[in-house]
C-alpha positions as CSV (number, residue, x, y, z in Angstrom):
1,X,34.4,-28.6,48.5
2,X,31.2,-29.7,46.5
3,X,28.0,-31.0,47.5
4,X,27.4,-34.3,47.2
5,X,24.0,-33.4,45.3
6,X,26.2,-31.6,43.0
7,X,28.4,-33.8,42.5
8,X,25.7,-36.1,41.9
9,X,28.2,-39.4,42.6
10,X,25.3,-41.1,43.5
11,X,23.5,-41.5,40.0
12,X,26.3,-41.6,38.2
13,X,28.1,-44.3,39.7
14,X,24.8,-46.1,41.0
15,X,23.3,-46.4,37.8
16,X,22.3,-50.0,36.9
17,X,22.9,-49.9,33.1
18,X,26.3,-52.2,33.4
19,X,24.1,-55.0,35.4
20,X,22.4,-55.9,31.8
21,X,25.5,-58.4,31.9
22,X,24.0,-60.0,34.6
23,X,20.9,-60.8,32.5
24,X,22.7,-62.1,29.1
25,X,22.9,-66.0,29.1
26,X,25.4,-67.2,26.7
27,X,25.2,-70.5,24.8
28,X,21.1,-69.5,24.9
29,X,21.0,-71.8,22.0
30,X,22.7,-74.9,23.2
31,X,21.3,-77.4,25.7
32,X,22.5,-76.4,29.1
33,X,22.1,-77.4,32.5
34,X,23.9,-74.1,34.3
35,X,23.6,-70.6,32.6
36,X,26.3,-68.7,32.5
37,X,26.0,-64.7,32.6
38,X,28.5,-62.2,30.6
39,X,29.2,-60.8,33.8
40,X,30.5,-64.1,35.4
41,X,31.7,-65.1,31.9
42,X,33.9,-62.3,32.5
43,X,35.4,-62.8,35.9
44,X,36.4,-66.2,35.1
45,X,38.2,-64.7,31.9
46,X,40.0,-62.3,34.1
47,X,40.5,-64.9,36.7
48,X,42.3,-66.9,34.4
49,X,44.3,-64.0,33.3
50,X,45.7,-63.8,36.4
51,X,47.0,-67.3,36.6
52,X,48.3,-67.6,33.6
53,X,50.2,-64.5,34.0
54,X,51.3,-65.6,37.3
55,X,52.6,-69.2,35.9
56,X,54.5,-67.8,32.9
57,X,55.5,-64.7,35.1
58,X,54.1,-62.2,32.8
59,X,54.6,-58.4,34.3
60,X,52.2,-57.2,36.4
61,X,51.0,-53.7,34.2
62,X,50.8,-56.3,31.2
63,X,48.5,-58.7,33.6
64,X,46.4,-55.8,34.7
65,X,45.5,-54.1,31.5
66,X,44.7,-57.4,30.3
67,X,42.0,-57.9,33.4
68,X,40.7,-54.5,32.5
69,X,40.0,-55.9,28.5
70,X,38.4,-58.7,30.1
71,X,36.2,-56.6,32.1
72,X,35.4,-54.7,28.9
73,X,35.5,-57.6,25.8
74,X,32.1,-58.5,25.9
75,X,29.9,-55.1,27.4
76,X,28.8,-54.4,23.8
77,X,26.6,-57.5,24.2
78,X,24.5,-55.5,26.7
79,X,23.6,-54.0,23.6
80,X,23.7,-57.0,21.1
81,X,23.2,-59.8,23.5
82,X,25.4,-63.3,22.9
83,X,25.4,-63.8,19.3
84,X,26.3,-68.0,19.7
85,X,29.7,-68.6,18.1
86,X,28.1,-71.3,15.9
87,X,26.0,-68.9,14.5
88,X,28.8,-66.2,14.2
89,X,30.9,-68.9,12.2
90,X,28.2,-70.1,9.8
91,X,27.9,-66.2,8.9
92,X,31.1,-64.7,9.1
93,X,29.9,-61.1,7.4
94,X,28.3,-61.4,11.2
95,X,31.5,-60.3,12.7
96,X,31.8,-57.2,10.4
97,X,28.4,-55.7,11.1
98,X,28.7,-56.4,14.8
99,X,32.5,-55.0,15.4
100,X,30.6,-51.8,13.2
101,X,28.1,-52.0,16.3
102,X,30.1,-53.0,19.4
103,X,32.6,-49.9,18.4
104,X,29.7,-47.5,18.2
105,X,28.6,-48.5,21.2
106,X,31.0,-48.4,23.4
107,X,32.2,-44.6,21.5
108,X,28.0,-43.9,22.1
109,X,26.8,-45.3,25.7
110,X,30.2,-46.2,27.6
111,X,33.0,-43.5,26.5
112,X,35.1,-44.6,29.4
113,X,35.7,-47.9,28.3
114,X,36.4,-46.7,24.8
115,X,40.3,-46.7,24.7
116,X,40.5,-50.0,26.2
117,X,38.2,-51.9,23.9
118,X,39.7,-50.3,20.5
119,X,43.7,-52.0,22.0
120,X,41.5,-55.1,22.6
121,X,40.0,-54.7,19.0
122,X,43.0,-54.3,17.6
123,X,44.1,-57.9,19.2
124,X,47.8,-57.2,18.4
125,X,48.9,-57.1,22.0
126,X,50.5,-59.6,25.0
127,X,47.1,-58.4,27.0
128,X,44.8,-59.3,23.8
129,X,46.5,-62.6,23.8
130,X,45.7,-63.2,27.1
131,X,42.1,-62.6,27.1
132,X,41.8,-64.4,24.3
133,X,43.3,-67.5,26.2
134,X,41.3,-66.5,29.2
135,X,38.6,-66.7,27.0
136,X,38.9,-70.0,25.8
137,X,39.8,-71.5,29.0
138,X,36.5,-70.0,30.4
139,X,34.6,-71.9,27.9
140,X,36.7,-75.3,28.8
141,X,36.1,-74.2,32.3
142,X,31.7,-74.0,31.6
143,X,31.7,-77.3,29.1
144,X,34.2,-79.4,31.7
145,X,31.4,-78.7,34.1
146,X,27.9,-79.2,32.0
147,X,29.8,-82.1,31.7
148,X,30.6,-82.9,34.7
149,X,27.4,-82.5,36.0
150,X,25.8,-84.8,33.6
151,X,24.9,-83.1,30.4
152,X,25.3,-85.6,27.6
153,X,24.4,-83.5,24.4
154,X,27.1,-83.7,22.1
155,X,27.3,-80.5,21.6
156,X,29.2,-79.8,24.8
157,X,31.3,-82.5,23.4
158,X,31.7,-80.7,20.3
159,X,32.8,-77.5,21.8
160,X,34.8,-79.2,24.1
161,X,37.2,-80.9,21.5
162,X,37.0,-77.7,19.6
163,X,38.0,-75.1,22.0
164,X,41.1,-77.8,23.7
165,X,42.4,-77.3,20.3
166,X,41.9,-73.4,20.1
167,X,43.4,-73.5,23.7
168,X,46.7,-75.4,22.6
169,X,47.1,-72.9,19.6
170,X,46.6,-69.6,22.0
171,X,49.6,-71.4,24.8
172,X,51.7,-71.7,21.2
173,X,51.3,-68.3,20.3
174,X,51.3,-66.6,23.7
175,X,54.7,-68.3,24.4
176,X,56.5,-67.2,21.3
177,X,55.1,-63.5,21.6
178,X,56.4,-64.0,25.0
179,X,60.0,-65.5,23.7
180,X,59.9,-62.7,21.1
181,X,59.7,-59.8,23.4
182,X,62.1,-61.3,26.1
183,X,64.9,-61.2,23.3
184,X,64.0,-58.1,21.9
185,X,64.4,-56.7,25.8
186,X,67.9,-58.7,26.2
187,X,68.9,-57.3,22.4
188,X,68.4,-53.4,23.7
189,X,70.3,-54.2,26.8
């Protein structure tokens, strides 16, 4: 059996480097009351993963991998903090250059995540689906409560109407992808 300054466990898996998503705010360019963090961003997506899988009785393996691309979605912003989405859909060449940027590193500085984030990139399966609506419903979740607790800007408004919308159009989709694959199953039966 190893050492355990060999093994050296202790730096590797102590290192700090994945806390940075502790320090990125997101909506840093709207008027806020609560800051939000990518890393608690992230827990609430995978959160909500987890309930909606457990209300539409989505298999387990299909639930996890879809916490694990929740966990991993957003750790390229270490690296390229939280573009606003505002600003990401007044330049949409944005998205280009930063999925260029996001792939590299993840491929450069976090290897181990690497195979994950390329099925999330992809966004073609059940488990992208469902980060994508535990996405959104994170969002709801942050603007329900700036609102809540009194912030008036329209802007939390605006993203509020806007992402209700996207949320409807994600349940849509999710359910027929879900519909589709339930007859396909009953079809090779």
């Amino acid at each position: 059996m190893k050492k355990l300054r060999e093994l050296n466990v202790l730096d590797l898996y102590g290192d700090i480097f994945p806390m940075i998503m502790t320090q990125q705010v997101r909506y840093n360019n709207r008027h806020r009351i609560h800051n939000e963090d990518l890393a608690q961003h992230s827990f609430m997506v995978a959160y909500n993963i987890l309930k909606i899988g457990f209300n539409y009785n989505i298999d387990s393996s299909t639930v996890y991998k879809a916490c694990a691309m929740a966990i991993v979605h957003d750790c390229p912003e270490m690296f390229t903090s939280d573009i606003p989405h505002d600003c990401k859909t007044k330049h949409p060449e944005l998205r280009d250059i930063l999925s260029t940027i996001e792939k590299e590193f993840i491929k450069e500085e976090m290897p181990e995540l690497q195979v994950l984030y390329n099925e999330y990139s992809q966004g073609t399966s059940i488990s992208f689906n469902l980060v994508e609506l535990g996405d959104a419903i994170s969002v709801l979740q942050y603007v329900n409560r700036e609102i809540l607790h009194g912030n008036k800007h329209e802007d939390m408004q605006i993203i509020k109407n806007e992402v209700s919308l996207r949320i409807v159009k994600l349940f849509d989709k999710l359910e027929k992808k879900l519909h589709i694959n339930s007859e396909e199953e009953n079809n090779g039966k």
